[in-house]
C-alpha angles and dihedrals in degrees: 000000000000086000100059086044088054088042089058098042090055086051094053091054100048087048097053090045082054090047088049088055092043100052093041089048084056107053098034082060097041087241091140089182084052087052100041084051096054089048093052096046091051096055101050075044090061094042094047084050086043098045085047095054106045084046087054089041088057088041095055090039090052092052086048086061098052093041085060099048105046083055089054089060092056 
C-alpha cells in the first residue's frame, strides 16, 4: 500500500512541475489557454502530492500504533 501512495505522491509532484512549465511557457508566449492549463494541472498536481502524503502519514501512524501495542503485549 505505502508504495502506491509513494507512487501518487511522486506523480503529484511530476504533474505540478509540468503544470509550472505549462503555464510559464504560456505566459511567457502570451498563449493564455497554454497558461490557464498548466495552473490548473498544477493544482490537481499539488492535490494528488498532497492526497499521497497524508495517505502515507496515516499509514506510518497506524503502524506506530501497532508497533506500540504489540510491545505492550509483550
Amino acid at each position: 500500500m505505502a508504495d502506491n501512495n509513494a507512487t501518487e505522491t511522486i506523480k503529484g509532484a511530476m504533474d505540478q512541475a509540468k503544470g509550472k512549465i505549462k503555464e510559464t511557457v504560456g505566459s511567457v508566449t502570451g498563449n493564455d489557454d497554454l497558461a490557464e492549463e498548466g495552473r490548473a494541472q498544477k493544482t490537481a498536481g499539488g492535490a494528488t502530492r498532497e492526497a499521497g502524503m497524508e495517505r502515507m502519514r496515516q499509514e506510518r501512524a497506524q503502524a506506530e500504533k501497532e508497533e506500540s501495542r504489540d510491545e505492550d503485549v509483550f
